[in-house]
N, CA and C atoms as an extended XYZ file, in Angstrom:
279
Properties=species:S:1:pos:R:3:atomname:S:1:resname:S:1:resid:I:1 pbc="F F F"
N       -63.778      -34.365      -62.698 N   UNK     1
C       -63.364      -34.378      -61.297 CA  UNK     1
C       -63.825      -35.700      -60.675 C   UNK     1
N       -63.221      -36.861      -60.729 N   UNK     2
C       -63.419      -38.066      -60.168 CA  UNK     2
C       -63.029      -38.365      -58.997 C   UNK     2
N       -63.963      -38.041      -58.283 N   UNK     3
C       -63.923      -37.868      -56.320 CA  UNK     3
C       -64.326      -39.765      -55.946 C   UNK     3
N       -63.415      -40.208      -55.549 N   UNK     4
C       -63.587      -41.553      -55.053 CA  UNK     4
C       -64.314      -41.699      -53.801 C   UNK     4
N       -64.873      -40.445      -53.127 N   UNK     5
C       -65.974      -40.716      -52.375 CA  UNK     5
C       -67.813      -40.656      -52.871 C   UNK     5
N       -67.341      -40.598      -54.674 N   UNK     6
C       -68.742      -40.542      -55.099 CA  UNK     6
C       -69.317      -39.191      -55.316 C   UNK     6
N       -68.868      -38.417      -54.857 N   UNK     7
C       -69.652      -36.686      -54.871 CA  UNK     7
C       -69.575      -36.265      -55.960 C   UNK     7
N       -68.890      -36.587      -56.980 N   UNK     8
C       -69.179      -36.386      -58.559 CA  UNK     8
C       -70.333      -37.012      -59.248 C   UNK     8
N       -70.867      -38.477      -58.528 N   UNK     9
C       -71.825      -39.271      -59.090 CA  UNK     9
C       -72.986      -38.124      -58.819 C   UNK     9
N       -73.153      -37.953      -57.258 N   UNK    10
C       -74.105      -37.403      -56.709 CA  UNK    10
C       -74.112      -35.594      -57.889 C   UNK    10
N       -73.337      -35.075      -57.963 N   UNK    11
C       -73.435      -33.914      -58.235 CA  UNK    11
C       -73.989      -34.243      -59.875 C   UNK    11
N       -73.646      -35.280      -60.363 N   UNK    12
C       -73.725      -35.465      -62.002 CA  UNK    12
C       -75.081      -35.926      -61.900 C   UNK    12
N       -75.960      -36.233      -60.808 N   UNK    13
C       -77.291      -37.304      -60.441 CA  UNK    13
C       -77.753      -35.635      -60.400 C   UNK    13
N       -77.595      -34.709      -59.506 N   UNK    14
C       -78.450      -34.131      -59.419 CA  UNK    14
C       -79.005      -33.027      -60.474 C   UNK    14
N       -77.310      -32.705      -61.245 N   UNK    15
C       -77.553      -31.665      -62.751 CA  UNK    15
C       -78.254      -33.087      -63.651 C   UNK    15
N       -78.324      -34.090      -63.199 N   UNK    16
C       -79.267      -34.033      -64.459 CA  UNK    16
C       -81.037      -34.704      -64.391 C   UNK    16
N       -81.369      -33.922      -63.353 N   UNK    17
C       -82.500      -34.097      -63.245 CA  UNK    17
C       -83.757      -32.712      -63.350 C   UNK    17
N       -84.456      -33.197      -63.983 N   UNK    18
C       -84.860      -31.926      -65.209 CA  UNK    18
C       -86.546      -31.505      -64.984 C   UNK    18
N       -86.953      -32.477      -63.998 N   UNK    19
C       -88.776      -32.521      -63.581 CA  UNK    19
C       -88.704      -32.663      -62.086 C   UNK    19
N       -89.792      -31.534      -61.664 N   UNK    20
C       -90.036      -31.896      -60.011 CA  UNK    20
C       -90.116      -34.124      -59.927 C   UNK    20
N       -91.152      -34.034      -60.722 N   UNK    21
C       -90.955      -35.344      -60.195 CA  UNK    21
C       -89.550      -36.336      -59.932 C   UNK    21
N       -89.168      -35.726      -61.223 N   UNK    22
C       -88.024      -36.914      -61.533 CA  UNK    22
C       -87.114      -36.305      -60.072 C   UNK    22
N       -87.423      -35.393      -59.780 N   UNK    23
C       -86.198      -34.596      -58.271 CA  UNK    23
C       -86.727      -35.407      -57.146 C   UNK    23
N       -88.118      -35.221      -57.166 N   UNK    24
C       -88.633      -35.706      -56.027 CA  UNK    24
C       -88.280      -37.607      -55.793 C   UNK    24
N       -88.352      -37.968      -56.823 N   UNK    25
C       -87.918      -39.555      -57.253 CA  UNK    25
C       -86.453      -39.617      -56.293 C   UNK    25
N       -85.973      -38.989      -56.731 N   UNK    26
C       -84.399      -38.732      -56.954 CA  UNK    26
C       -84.144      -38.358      -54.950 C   UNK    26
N       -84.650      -37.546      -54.704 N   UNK    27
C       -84.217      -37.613      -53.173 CA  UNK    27
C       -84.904      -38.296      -52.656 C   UNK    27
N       -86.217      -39.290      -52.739 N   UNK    28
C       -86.797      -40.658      -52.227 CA  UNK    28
C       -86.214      -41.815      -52.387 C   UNK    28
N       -85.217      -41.603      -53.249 N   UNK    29
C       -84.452      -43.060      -53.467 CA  UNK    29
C       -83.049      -42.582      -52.532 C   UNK    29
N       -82.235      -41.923      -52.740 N   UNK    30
C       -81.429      -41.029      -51.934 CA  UNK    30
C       -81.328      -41.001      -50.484 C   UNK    30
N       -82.702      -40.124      -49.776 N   UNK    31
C       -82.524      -39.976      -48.558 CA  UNK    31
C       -83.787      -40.699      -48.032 C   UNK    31
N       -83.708      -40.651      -46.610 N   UNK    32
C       -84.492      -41.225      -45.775 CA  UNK    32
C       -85.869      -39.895      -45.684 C   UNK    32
N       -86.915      -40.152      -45.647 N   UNK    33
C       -87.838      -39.124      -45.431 CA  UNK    33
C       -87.798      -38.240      -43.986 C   UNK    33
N       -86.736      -38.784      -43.335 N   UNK    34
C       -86.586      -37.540      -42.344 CA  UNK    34
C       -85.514      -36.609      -42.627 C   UNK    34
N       -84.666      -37.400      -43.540 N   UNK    35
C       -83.514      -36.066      -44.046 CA  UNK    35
C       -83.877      -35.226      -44.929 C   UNK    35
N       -84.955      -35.940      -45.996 N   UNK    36
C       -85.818      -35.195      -47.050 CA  UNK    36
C       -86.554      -33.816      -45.958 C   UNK    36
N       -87.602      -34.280      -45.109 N   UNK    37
C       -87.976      -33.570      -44.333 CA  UNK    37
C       -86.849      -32.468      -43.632 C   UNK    37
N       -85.913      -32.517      -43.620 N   UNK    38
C       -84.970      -32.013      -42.410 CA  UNK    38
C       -84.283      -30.821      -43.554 C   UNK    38
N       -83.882      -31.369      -44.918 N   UNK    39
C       -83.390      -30.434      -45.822 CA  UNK    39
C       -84.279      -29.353      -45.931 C   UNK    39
N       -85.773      -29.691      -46.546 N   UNK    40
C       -87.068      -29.063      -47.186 CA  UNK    40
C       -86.883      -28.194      -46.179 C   UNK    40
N       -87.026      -28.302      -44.693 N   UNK    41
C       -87.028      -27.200      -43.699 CA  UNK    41
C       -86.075      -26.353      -43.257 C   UNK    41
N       -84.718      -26.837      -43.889 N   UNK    42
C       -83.665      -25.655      -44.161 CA  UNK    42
C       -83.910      -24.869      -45.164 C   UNK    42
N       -84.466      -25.461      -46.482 N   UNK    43
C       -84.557      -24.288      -47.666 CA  UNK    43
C       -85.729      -23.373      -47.097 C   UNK    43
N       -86.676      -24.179      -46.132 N   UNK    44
C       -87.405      -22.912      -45.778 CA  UNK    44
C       -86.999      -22.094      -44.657 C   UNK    44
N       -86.185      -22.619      -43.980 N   UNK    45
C       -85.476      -21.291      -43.331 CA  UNK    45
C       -84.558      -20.190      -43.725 C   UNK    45
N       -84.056      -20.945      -44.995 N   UNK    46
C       -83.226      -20.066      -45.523 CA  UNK    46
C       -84.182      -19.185      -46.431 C   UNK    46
N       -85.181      -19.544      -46.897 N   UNK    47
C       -85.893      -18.622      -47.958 CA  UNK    47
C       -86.864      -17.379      -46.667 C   UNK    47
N       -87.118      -17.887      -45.776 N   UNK    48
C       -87.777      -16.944      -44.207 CA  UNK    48
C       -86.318      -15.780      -44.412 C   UNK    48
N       -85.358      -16.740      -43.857 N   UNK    49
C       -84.441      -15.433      -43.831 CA  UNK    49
C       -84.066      -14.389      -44.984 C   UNK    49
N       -83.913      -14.907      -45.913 N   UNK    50
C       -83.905      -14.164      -47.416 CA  UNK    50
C       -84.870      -13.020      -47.615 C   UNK    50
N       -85.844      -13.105      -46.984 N   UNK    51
C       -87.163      -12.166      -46.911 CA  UNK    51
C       -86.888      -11.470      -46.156 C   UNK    51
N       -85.728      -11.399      -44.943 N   UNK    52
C       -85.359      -10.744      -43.653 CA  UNK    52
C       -86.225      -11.336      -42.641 C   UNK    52
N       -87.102      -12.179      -42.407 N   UNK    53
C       -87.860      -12.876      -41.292 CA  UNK    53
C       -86.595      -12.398      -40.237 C   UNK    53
N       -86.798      -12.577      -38.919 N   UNK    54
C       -85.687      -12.639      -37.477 CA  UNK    54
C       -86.338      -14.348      -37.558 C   UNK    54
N       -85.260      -14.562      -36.182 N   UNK    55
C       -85.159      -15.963      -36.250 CA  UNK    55
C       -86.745      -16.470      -35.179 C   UNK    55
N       -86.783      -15.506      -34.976 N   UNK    56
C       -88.503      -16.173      -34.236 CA  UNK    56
C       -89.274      -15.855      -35.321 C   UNK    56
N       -89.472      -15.160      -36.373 N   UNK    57
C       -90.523      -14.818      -37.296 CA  UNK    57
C       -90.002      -16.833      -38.227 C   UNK    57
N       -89.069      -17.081      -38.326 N   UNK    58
C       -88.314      -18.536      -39.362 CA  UNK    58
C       -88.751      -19.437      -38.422 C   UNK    58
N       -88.856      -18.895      -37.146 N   UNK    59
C       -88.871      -20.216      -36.027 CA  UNK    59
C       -90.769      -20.439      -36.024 C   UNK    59
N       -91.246      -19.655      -36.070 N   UNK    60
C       -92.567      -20.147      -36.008 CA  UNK    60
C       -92.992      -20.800      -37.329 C   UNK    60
N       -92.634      -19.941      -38.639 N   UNK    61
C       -92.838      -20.070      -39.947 CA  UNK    61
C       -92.700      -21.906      -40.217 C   UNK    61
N       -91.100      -22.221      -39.582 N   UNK    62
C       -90.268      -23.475      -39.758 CA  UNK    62
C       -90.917      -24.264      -38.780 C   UNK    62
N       -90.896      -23.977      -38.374 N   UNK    63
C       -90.986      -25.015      -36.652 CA  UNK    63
C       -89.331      -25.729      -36.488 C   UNK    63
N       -88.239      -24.764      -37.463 N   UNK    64
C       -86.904      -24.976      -37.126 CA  UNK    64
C       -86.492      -24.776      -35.598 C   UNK    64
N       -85.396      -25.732      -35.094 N   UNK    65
C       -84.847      -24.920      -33.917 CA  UNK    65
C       -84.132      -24.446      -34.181 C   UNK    65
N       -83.616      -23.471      -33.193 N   UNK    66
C       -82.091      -22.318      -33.239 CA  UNK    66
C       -81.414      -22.777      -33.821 C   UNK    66
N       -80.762      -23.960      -33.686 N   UNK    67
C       -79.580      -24.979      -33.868 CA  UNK    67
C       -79.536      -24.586      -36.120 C   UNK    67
N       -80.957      -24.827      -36.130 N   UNK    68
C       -80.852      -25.175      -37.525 CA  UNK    68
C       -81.142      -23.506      -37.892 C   UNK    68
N       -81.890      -22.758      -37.558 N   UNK    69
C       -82.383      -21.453      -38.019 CA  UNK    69
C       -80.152      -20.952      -38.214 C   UNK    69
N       -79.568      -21.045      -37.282 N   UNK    70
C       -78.712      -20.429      -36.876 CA  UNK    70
C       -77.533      -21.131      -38.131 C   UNK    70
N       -77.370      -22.653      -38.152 N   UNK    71
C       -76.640      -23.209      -39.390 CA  UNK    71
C       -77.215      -22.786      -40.557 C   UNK    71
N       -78.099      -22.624      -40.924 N   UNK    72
C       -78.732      -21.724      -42.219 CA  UNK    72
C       -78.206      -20.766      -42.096 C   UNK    72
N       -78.372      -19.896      -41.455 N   UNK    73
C       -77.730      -17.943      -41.046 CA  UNK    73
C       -76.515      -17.605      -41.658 C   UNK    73
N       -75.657      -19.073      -41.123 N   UNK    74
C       -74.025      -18.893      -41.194 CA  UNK    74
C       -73.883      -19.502      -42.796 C   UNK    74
N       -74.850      -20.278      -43.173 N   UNK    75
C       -74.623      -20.414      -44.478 CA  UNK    75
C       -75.058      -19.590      -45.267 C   UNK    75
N       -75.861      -19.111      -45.164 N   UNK    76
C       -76.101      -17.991      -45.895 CA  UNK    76
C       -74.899      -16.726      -45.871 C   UNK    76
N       -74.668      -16.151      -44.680 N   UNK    77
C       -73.360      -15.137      -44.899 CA  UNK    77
C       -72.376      -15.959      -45.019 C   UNK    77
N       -71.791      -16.967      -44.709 N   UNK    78
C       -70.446      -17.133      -44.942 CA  UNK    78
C       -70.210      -18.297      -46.089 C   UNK    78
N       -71.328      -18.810      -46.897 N   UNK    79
C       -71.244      -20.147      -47.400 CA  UNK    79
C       -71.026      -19.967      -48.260 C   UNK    79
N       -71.056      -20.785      -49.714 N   UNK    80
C       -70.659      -20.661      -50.941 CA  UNK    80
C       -71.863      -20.095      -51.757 C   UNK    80
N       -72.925      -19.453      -51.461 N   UNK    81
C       -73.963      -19.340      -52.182 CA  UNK    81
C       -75.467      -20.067      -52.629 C   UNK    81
N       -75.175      -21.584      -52.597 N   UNK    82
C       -75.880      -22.792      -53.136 CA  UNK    82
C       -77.208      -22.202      -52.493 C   UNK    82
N       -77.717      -22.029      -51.071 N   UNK    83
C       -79.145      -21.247      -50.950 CA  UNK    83
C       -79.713      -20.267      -51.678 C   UNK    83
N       -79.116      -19.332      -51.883 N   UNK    84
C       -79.368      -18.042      -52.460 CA  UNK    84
C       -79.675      -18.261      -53.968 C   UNK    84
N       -78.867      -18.732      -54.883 N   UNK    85
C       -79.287      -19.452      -56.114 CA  UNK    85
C       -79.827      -20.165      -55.936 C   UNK    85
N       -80.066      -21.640      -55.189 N   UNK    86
C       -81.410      -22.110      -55.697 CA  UNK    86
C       -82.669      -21.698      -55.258 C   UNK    86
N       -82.780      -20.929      -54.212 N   UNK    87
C       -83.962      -20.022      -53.875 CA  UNK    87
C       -84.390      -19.201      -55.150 C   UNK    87
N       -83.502      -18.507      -55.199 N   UNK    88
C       -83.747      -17.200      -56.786 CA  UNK    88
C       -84.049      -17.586      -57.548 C   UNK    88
N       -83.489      -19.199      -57.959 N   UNK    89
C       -83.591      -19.802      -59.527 CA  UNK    89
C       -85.142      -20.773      -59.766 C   UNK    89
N       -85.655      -20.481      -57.878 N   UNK    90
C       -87.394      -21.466      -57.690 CA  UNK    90
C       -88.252      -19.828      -57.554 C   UNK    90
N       -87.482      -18.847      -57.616 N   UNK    91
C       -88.463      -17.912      -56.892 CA  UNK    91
C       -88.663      -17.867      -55.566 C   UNK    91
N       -88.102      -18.459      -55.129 N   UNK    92
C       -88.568      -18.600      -53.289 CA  UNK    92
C       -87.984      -17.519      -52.535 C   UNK    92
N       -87.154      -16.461      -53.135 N   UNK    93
C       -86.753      -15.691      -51.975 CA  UNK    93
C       -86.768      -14.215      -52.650 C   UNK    93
């Protein structure tokens, strides 16, 4: 699937990275440490909610706002899954 906006590179970058470190490498070269920061605190809102947290039990947990507690929510029921498996597949939820 050769996507000329690159999202095949990225998706082929990320299956093949095989060590926390080499991951952690991998989104330091990638993203800026506030998007790093900004993701890390969606998987933990999404793993709060997975547990059933309410959104003030995620909101204190996160220090997420609504905005983001609430785009997690909708990804979780209506999204393609990608939280839910990689939560399950770290143990996190």
């Amino acid at each position: 699937m050769n996507q000329p906006d690159g999202r095949d590179l990225l998706v082929a970058a990320l299956l093949s990275v095989r060590t926390d470190e080499d991951c952690d490498a991998l989104l330091e070269d990638l993203l800026t440490p506030r998007e790093v920061r900004s993701l890390a605190q969606r998987m933990a809102v999404a793993a709060a909610l997975l547990r059933g947290a309410t959104y003030e039990q995620a909101k204190a947990e996160t220090g997420a706002s609504s905005a983001t507690i609430s785009r997690v929510r909708r990804s979780l029921y209506y999204g393609r899954g990608g939280y839910r498996r990689a939560i399950g597949e770290r143990g996190g939820g």
